[in-house]
C-alpha positions as CSV (number, residue, x, y, z in Angstrom):
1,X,-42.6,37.7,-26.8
2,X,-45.9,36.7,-28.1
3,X,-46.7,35.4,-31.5
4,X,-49.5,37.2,-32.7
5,X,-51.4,36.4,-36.0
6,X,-52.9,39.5,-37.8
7,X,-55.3,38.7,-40.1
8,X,-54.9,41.4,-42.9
9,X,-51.8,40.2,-43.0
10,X,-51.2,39.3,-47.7
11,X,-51.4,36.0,-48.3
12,X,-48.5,33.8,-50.2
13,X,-45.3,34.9,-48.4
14,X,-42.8,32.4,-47.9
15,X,-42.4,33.4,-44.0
16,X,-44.2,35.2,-41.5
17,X,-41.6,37.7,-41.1
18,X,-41.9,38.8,-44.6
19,X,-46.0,38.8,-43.4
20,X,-45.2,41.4,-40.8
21,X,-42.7,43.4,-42.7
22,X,-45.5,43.6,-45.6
23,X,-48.8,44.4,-43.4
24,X,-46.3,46.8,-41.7
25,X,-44.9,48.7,-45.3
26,X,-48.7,47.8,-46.3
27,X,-50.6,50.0,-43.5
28,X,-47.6,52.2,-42.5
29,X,-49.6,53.2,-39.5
30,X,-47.9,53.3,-35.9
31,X,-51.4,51.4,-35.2
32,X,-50.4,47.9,-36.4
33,X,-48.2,47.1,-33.8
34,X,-46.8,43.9,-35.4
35,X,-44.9,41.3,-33.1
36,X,-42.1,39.1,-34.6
37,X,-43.1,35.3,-34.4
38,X,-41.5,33.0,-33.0
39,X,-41.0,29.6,-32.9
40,X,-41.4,27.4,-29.6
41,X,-38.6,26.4,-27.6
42,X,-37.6,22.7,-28.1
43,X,-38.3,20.2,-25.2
44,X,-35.3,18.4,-24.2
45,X,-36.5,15.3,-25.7
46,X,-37.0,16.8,-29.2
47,X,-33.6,18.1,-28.4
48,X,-31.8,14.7,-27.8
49,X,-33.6,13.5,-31.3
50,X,-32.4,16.5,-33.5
51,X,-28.6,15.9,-31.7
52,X,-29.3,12.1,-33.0
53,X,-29.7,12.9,-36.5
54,X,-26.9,15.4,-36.3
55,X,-24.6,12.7,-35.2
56,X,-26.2,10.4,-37.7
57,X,-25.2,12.5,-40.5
58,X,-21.4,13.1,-39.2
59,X,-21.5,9.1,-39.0
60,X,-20.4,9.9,-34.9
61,X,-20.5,6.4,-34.0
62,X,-19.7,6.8,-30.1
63,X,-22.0,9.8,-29.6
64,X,-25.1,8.0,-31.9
65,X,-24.6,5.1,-29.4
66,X,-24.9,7.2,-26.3
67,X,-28.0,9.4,-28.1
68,X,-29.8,6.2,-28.8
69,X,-29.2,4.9,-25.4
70,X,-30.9,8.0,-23.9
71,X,-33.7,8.1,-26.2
72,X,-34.4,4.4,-25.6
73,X,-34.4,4.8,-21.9
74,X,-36.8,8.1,-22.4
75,X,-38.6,5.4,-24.7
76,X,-38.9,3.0,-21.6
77,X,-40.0,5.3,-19.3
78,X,-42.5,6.3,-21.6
79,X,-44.4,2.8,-22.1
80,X,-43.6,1.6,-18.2
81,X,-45.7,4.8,-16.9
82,X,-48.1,5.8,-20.0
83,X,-46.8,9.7,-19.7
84,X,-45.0,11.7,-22.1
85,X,-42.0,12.8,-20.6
86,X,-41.3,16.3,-20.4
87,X,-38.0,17.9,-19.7
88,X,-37.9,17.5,-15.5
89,X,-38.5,13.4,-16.2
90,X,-35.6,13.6,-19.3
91,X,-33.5,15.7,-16.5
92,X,-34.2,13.0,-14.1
93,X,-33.2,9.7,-16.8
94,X,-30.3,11.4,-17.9
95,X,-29.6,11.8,-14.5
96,X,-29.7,7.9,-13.2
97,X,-27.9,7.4,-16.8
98,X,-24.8,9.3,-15.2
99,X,-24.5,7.8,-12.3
100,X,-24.6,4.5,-13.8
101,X,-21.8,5.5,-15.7
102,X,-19.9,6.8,-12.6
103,X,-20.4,3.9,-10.9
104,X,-19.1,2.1,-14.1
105,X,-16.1,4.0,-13.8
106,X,-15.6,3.5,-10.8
107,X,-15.6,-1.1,-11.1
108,X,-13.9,-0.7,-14.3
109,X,-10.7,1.1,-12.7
110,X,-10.8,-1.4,-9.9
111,X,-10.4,-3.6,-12.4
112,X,-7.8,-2.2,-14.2
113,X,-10.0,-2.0,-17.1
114,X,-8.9,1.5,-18.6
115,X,-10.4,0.9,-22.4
116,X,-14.2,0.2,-20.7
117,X,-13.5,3.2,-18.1
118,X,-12.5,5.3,-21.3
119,X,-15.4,4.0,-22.9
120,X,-18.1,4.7,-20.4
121,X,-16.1,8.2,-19.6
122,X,-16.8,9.3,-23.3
123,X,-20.4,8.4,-22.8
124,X,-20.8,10.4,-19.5
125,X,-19.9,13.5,-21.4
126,X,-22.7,13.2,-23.7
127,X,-24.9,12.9,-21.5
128,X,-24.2,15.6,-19.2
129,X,-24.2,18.3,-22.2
130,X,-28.2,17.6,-21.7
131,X,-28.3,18.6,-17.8
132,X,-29.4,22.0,-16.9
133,X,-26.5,24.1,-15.2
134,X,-25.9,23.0,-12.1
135,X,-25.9,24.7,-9.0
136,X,-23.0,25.1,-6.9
137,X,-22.3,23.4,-3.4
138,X,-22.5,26.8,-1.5
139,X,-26.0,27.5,-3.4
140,X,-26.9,24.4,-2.5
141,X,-26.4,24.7,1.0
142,X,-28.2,28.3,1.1
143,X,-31.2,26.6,-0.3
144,X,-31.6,23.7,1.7
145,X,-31.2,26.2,4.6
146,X,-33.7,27.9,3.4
147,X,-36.1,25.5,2.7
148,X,-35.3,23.6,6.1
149,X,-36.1,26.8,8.1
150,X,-39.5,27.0,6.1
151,X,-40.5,23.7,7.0
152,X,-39.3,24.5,10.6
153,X,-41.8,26.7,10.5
154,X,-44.4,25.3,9.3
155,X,-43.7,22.2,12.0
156,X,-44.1,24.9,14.6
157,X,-41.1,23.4,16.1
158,X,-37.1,22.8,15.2
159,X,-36.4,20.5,13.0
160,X,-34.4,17.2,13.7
161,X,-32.5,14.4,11.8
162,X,-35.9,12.4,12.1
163,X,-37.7,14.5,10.0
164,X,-34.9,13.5,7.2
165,X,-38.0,12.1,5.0
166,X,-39.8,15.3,5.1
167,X,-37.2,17.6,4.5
168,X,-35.5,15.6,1.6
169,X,-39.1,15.4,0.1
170,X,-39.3,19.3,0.0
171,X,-35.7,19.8,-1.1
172,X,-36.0,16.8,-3.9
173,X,-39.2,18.8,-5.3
174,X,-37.4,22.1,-5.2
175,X,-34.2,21.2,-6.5
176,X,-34.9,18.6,-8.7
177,X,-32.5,18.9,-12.0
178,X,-31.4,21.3,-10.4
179,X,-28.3,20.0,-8.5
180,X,-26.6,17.2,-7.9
181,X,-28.9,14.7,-5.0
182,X,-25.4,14.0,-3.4
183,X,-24.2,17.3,-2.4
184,X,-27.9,18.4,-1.9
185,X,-27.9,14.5,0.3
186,X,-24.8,16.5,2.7
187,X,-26.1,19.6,2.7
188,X,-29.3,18.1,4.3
189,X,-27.3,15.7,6.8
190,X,-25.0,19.1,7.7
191,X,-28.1,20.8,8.1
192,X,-30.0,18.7,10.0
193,X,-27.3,18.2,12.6
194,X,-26.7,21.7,13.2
């Protein structure tokens, strides 16, 4: 929906709702159509700061450490590049932030280092409560088919594992946040081979 400001709407109510329930009892006239307000949806980053003070208030020591950690690197990418990032770049840190962690995981249980793997485990589930669901490996392989026939077209000719560049560039701008880049990495190789 819209939010649409009328303005014969009284003046001194505590909400807008009250506004449109007034003009509406005011007029009482199927004329003034009157549209409930609403509020913007949150970005992901204003997201990830509200879920900060939340876990600031319930003294949530582990999560506040992982919340902070996002927002710094959000922070970061900020002042590097001089953009504001919106929620496709957020996506895209939390993201690289993940994988770190996996491959954390994955040295720490070489090591036989089970508290740190634990540790970076629990911080790996914060963070992927602020990715987007996730597409499924068979979706994933319908799409890349998809968009691999479409450049295949365009090419005028069939596409072969030397255009790898090209058709990862197209897939990594459709399907950004959208899936994991290692199955959408197979489905691509599969793909290609075929």
């Amino acid at each position: 929906q819209e939010a649409v400001l009328i303005q014969y709407l009284p003046h001194g109510s505590p909400s807008p709702q009250e506004d449109a329930l007034r003009a509406f009892l005011f007029f009482k006239s199927p004329l003034f159509f009157i549209r409930t307000l609403q509020e913007p949806a949150m970005t992901l980053k204003e997201q990830i700061t509200e879920d900060m003070k939340t876990a600031m208030r319930a003294k949530d020591s582990e999560r506040l450490g992982t919340i902070r950690l996002l927002l710094a690197a959000i922070k970061q990418k900020e002042v590097d590049e001089r953009v504001v990032v919106d929620d496709v770049m957020a996506v895209a840190i939390v993201d690289k932030l993940i994988k770190q962690r996996k491959d954390s995981i994955e040295a720490f249980e070489k090591a036989e280092r089970k508290d740190l793997a634990d540790k970076e485990k629990a911080e790996m589930l914060v963070l992927q409560a602020y990715l987007p669901a996730r597409m499924s490996a068979e979706e994933v392989t319908a799409e890349v088919k998809t968009i691999v026939a479409a450049l295949a077209t365009e090419l005028g000719r069939a596409v072969s594992p030397g255009d790898m560049g090209k058709v990862m560039g197209a897939v990594k701008a459709q399907l950004a946040g959208k899936a994991d880049m290692g199955q959408v990495s197979s489905a691509v190789k599969a793909a290609l081979a075929a």
